[in-house]
C-alpha positions as CSV (number, residue, x, y, z in Angstrom):
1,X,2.4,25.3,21.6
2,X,1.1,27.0,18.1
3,X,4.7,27.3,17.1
4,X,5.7,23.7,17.4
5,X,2.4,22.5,15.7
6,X,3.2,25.0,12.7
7,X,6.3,23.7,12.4
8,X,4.8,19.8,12.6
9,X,2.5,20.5,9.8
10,X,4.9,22.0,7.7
11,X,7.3,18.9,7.7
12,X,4.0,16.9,7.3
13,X,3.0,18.6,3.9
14,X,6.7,18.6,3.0
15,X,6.9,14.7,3.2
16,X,3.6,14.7,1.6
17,X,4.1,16.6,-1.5
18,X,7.5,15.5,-2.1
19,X,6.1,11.7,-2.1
20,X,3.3,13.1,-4.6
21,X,6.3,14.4,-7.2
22,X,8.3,11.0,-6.6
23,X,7.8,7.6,-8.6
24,X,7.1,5.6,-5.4
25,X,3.2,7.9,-5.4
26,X,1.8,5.4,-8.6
27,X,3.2,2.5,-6.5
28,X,1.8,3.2,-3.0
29,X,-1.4,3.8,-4.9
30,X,-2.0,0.1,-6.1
31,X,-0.8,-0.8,-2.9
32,X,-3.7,-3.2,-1.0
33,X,-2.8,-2.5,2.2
34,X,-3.3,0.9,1.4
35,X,-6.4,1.2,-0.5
36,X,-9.6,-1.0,-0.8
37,X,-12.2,-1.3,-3.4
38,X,-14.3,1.4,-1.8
39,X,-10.8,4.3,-1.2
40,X,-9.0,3.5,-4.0
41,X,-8.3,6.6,-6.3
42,X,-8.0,4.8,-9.4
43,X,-11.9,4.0,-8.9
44,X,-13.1,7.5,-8.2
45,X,-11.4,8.5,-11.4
46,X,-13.5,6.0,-12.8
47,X,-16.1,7.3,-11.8
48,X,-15.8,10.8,-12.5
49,X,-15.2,9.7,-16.4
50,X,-19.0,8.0,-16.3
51,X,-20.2,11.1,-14.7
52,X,-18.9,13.4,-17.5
53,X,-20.4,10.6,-20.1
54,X,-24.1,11.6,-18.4
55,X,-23.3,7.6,-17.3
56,X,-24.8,7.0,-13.4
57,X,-20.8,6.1,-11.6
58,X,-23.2,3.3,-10.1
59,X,-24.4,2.0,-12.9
60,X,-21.3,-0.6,-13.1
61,X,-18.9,-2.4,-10.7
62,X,-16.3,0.2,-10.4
63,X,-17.5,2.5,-8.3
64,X,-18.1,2.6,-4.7
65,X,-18.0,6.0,-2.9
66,X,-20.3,8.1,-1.6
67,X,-22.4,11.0,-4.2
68,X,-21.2,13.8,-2.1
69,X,-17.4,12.3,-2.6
70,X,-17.9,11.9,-6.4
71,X,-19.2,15.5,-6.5
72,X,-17.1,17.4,-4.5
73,X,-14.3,16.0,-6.8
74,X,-15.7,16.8,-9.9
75,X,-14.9,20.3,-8.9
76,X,-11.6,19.6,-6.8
77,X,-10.2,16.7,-9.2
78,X,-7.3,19.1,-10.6
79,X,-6.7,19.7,-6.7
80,X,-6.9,16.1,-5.3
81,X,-3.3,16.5,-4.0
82,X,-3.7,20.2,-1.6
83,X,-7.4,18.2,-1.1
84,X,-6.2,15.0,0.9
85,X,-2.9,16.6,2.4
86,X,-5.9,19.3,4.1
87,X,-7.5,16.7,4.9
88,X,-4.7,14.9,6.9
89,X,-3.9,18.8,8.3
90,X,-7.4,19.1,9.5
91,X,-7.6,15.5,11.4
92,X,-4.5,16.8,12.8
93,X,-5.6,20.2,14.7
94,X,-9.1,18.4,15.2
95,X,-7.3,15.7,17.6
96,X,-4.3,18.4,18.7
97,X,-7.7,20.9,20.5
98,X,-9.6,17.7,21.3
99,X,-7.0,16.1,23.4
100,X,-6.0,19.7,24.5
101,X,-9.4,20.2,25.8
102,X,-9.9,16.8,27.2
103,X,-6.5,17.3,29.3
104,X,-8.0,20.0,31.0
105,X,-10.9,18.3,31.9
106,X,-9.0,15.3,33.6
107,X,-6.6,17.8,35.2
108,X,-10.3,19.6,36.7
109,X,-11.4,16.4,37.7
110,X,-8.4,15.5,39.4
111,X,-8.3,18.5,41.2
112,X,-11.6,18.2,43.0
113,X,-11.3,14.9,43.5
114,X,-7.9,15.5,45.0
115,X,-9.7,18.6,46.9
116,X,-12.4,15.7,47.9
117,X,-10.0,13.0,49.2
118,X,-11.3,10.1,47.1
119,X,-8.0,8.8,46.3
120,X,-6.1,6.8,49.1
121,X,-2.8,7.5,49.6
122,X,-1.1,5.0,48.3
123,X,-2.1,5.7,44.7
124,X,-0.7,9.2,44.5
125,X,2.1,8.6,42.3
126,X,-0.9,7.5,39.2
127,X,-2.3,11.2,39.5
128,X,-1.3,13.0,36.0
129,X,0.8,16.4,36.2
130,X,0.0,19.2,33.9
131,X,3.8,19.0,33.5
132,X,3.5,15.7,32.1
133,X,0.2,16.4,30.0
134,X,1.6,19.1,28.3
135,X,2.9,17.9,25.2
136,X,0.5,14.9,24.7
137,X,-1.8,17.1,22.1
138,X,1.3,17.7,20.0
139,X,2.6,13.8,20.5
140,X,-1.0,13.0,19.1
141,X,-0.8,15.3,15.9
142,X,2.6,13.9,15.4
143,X,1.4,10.4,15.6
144,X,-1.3,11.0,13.2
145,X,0.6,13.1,10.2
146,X,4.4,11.6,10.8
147,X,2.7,7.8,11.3
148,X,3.6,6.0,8.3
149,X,0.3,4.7,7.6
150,X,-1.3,8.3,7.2
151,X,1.3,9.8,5.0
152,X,0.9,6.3,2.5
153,X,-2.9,7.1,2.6
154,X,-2.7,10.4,1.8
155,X,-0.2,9.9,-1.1
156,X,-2.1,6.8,-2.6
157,X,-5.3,9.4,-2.5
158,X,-7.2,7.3,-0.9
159,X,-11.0,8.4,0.7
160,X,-9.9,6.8,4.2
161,X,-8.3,10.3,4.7
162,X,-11.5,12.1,4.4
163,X,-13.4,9.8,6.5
164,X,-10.7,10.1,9.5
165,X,-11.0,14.4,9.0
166,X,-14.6,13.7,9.5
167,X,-14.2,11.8,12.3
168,X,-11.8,13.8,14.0
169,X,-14.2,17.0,13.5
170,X,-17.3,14.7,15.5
171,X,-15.0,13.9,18.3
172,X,-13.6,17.9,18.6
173,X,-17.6,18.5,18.5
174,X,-18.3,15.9,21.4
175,X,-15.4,17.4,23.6
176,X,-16.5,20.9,23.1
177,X,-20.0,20.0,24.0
178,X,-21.7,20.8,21.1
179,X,-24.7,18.7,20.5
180,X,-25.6,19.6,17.4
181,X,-22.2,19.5,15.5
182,X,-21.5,16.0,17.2
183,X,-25.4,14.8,15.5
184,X,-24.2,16.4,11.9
185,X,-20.6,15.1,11.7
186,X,-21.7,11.6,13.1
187,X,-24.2,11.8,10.2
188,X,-22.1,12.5,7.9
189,X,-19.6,9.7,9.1
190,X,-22.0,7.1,8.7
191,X,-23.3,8.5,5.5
192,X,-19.8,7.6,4.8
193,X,-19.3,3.8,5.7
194,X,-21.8,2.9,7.7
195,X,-19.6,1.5,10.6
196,X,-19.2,5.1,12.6
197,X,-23.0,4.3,14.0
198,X,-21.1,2.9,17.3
199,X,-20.0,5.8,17.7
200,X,-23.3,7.3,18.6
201,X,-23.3,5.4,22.2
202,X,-20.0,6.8,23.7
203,X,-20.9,10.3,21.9
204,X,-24.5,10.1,23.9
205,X,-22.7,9.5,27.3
206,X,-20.0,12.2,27.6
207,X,-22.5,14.6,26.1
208,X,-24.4,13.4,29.1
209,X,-21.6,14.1,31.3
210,X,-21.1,17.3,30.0
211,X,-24.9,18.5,30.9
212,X,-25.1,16.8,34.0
213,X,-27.8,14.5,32.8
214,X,-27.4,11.4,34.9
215,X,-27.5,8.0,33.3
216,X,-30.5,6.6,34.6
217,X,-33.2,4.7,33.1
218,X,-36.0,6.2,35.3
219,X,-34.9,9.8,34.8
220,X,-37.4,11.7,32.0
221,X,-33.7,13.6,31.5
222,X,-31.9,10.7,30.4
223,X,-34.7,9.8,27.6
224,X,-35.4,13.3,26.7
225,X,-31.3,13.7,25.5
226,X,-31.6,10.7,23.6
227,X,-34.6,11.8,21.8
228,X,-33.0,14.7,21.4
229,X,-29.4,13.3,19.7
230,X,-31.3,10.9,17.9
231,X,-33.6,13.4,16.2
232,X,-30.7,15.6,15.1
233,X,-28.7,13.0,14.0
234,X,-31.3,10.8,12.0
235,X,-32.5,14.6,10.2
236,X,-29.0,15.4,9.4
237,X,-28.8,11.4,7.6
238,X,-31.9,12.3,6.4
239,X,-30.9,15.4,4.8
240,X,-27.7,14.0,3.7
241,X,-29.1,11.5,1.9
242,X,-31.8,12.9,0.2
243,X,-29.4,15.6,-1.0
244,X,-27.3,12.4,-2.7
245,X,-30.8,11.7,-4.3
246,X,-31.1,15.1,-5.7
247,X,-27.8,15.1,-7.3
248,X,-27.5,11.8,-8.6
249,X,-31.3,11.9,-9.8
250,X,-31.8,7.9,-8.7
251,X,-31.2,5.7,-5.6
252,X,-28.7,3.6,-7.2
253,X,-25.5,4.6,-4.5
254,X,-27.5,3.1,-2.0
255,X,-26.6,-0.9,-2.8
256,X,-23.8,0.3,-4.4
257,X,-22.3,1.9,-1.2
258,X,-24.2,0.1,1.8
259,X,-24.7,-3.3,-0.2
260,X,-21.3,-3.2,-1.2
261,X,-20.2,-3.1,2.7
262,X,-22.4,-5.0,3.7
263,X,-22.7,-7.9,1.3
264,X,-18.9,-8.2,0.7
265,X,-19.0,-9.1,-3.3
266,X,-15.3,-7.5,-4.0
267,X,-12.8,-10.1,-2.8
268,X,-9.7,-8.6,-3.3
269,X,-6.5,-9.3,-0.5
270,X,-6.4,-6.7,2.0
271,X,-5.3,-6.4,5.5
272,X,-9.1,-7.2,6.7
273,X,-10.2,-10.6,8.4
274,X,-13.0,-11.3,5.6
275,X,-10.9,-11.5,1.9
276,X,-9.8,-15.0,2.2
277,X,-12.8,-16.5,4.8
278,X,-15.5,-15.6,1.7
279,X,-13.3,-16.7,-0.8
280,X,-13.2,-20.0,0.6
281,X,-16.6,-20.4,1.8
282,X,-19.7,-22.5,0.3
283,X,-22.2,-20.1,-0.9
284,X,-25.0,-21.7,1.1
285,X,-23.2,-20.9,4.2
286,X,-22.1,-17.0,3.1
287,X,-25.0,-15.4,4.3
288,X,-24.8,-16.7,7.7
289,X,-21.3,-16.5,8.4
290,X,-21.3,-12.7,6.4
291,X,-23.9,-11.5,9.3
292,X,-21.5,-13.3,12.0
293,X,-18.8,-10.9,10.8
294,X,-20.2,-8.2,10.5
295,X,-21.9,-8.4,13.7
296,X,-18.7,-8.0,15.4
297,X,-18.1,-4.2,14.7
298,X,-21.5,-3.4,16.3
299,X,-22.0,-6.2,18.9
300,X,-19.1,-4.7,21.6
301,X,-20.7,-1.5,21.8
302,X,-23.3,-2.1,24.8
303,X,-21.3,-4.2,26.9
304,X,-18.2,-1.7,26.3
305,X,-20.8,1.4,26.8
306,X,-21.8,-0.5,30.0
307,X,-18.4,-0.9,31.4
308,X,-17.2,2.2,30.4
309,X,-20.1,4.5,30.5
310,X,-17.7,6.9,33.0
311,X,-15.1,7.0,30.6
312,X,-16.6,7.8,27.4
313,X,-13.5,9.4,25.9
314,X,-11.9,5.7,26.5
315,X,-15.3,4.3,25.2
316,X,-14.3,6.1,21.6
317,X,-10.8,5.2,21.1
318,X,-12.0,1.3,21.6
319,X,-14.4,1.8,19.0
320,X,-12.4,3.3,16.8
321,X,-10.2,0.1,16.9
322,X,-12.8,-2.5,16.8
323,X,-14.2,-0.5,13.7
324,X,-10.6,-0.9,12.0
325,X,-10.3,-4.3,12.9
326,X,-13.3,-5.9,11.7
327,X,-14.9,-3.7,9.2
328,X,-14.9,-5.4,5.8
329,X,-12.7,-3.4,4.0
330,X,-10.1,-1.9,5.8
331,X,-6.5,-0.1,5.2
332,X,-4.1,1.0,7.3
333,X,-5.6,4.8,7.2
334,X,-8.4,3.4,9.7
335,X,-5.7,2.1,12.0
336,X,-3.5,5.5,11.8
337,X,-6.6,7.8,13.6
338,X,-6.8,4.9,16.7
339,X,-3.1,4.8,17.0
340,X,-2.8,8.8,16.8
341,X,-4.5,8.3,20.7
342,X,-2.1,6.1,21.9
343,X,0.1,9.4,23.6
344,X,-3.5,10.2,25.2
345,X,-3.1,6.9,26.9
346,X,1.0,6.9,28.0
347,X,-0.4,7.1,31.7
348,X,-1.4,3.8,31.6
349,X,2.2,2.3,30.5
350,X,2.9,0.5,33.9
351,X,0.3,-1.6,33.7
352,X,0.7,-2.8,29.9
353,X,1.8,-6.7,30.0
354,X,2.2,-7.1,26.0
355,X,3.0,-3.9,24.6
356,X,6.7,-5.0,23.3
357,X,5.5,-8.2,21.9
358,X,2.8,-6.1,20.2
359,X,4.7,-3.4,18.8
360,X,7.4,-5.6,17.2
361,X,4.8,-8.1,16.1
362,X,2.8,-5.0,13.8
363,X,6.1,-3.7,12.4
364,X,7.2,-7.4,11.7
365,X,3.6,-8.0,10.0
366,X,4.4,-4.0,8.2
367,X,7.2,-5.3,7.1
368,X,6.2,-8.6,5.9
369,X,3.0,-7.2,4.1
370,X,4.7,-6.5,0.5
371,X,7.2,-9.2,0.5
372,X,4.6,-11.9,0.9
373,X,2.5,-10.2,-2.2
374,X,5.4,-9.9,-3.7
375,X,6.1,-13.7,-3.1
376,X,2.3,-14.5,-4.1
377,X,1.8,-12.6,-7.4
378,X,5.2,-11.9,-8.9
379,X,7.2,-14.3,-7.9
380,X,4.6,-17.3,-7.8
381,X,7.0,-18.9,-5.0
382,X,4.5,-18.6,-2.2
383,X,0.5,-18.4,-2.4
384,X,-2.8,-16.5,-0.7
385,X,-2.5,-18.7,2.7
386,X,1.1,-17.2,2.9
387,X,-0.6,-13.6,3.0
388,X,-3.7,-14.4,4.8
389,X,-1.5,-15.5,7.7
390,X,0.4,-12.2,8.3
391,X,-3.2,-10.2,8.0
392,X,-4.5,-12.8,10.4
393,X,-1.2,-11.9,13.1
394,X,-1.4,-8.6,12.1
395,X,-5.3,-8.3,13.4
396,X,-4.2,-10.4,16.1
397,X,-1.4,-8.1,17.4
398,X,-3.9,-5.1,17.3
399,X,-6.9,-7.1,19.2
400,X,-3.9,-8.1,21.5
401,X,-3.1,-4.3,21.9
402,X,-6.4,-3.1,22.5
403,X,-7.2,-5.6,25.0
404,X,-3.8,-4.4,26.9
405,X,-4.7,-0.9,27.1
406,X,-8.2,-2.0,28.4
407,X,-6.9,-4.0,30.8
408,X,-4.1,-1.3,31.9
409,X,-7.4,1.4,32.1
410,X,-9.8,-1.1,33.8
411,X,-6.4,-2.0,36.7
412,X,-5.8,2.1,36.8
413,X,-9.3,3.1,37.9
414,X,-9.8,-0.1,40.3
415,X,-6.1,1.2,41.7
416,X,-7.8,4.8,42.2
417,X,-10.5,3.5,44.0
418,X,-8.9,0.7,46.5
419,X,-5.2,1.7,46.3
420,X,-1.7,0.7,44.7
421,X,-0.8,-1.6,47.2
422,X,-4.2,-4.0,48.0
423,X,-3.8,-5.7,51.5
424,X,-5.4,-9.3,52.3
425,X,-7.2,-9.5,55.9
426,X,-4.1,-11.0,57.6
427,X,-2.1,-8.0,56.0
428,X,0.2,-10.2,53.2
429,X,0.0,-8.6,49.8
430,X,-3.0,-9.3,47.8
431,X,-2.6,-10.1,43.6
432,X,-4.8,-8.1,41.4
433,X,-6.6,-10.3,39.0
434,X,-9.7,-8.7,36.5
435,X,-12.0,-11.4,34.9
């Protein structure tokens, strides 16, 4: 399998690099779709110049990253290019040995459930073959660097890259079982934009899994891992941020950065759900509504950590989605990493109702994204509501996706359980319906 990932990554860096050397590299840059306020190259540039002035890069509107970003760049800024096409290599082999490792813990369980006769008989035919599982890890790396949304990221330069290879290197730590690698990159993801903090729930239950520890209220176990996790994981934050104290010399990032997510001041189109909703709303009715949205990315975690609490692998790729669906400034790099786990999921393709609607409707919307800004600010034949209606489908077709591959999971596992074919008392075939 090394040989075929080799040769992956090297068409992956060759598309990169010759996009970087092409005029369309200045073009995908400005690109909304592509870049926000907070990613956008242009701005970290920006930045940089203030630094070298002895200027704080906080001290004005421009920029919004991260100290350790601004930093790390002021050494690598002649190498931005090799920098964010690593980046997208390292996402890659993160998810290629975490899905690789995951596999064979399916194919385990299977086995001694198989061994164990929990599945009726009926259901056989949804066990997974190693035959069949073999090339998912390389159809997962190949969905991440040859998806067209991670090679415009990494061409436009934009941060999103950096937060997915961070990501990627919490959920290769999870799999493996290392505690306190999971705590550190989960840190340093939320360090990042906040929004990875779901991720601490479906990181907590599979470590769980992995030690044994069952999840039980009354077990001393169950509370003793989370004060565990939670100390690691609030010390690395801890240390992470006070070493963006030390280098910066003030705590000026932190409204810059947080309040900036948060609070939502930078209006500018993207694909995201709040652009045009704030734009339009009364100021005496921002606040409210501005906690309403963003309580969306963190209100699904307990009831989906409750449902899925067996299937915390599951548990992540849904909050990846829900993260690039309604954080406040989104791009299509957030979408790439969910989508790069759709091959994990291909077992569950029988039981999809929408997924051909879905998929044309997202490469419709794709499609439609530049024309209509085209439309809107060039031509002046069209205006924002035009654009605002292909982000609203487009956000639409990926809750509609999500919510199919839920549903397919949810009717998989009840099938495992009960059987394929479900019975009614007087023997006619029963309909399956989940509420």
């Amino acid at each position: 399998m090394a040989a075929p990932l080799t040769v992956l990554l090297i068409v992956a860096v060759t598309i990169r690099a010759a996009l970087f050397r092409s005029s369309l590299a200045e073009l995908i840059a400005e690109r909304v779709e592509v870049v926000s306020p907070i990613t956008a190259w242009k701005r970290v540039v920006e930045g940089l110049a203030l630094l070298d002035l002895g200027v704080s890069p906080y001290s004005g509107d421009v920029f919004h990253e991260t100290p350790l970003i601004i930093y790390a760049f002021h050494f690598l800024v002649d190498y931005a290019e090799i920098t964010f096409m690593l980046a997208d290599v390292i996402t890659a082999v993160a998810l290629y040995m975490t899905v690789k490792d995951y596999n064979k813990q399916v194919f385990r369980k299977q086995k001694f459930a198989l061994e164990a006769d929990r599945y009726p008989h009926d259901c056989l035919e949804l066990i997974r073959s190693p035959r069949k599982m073999y090339y998912i890890p390389l159809k997962v790396a190949m969905f991440y660097l040859l998806n067209p949304f991670t090679i415009l990221s990494c061409v436009a330069k934009s941060t999103c890259g950096l937060n997915n290879s961070v990501i990627a290197l919490f959920i290769l730590s999870t799999i493996k079982g290392n505690v306190l690698l999971s705590a550190i990159f989960l840190s340093l993801a939320t360090y990042q934009s906040i929004y990875p903090l779901t991720l601490c729930a479906p990181a907590v239950l599979y470590l769980m899994q992995h030690q044994y520890i069952p999840v039980n209220f009354r077990r001393v176990s169950f509370w003793w891992f989370i004060v565990q996790y939670a100390f690691m994981y609030l010390g690395s934050l801890f240390v992470i941020i006070s070493l963006s104290f030390f280098l910066l010399g003030s705590w000026d990032y932190l409204p810059s950065v947080y309040g900036f997510i948060l609070s939502v001041p930078d209006l500018t189109p993207n694909i995201g759900l709040f652009w045009y909703f704030f734009a339009e709303m009364f100021e005496h009715f921002r606040l409210f509504f501005l906690c309403v949205f963003q309580i969306n990315v963190f209100f699904y975690t307990i009831p989906l950590s409750i449902k899925l609490k067996e299937h915390p692998v599951f548990l992540i790729f849904m909050q990846l989605a829900v993260i690039s669906i309604f954080k406040s400034y989104p791009t299509v790099g957030d979408i790439a990493l969910y989508m790069a786990f759709l091959p994990v999921w291909n077992h569950l393709h029988r039981f999809l109702r929408n997924i051909f609607l879905v998929s044309c409707v997202l490469l419709a919307c794709s499609a439609l994204f530049p024309v209509l800004w085209h439309l809107w600010i060039y031509a002046g034949s069209a205006n924002s509501n035009f654009y605002y209606a292909i982000t609203l489908l487009f956000n639409v077709a990926q809750i509609l996706l999500v919510s199919d591959y839920f549903y397919a999971f949810l009717r998989r596992e009840h099938h495992l359980t009960y059987g394929l074919y479900l019975k009614r008392k007087d023997g006619s075939e029963a309909t399956l319906i989940l509420k």
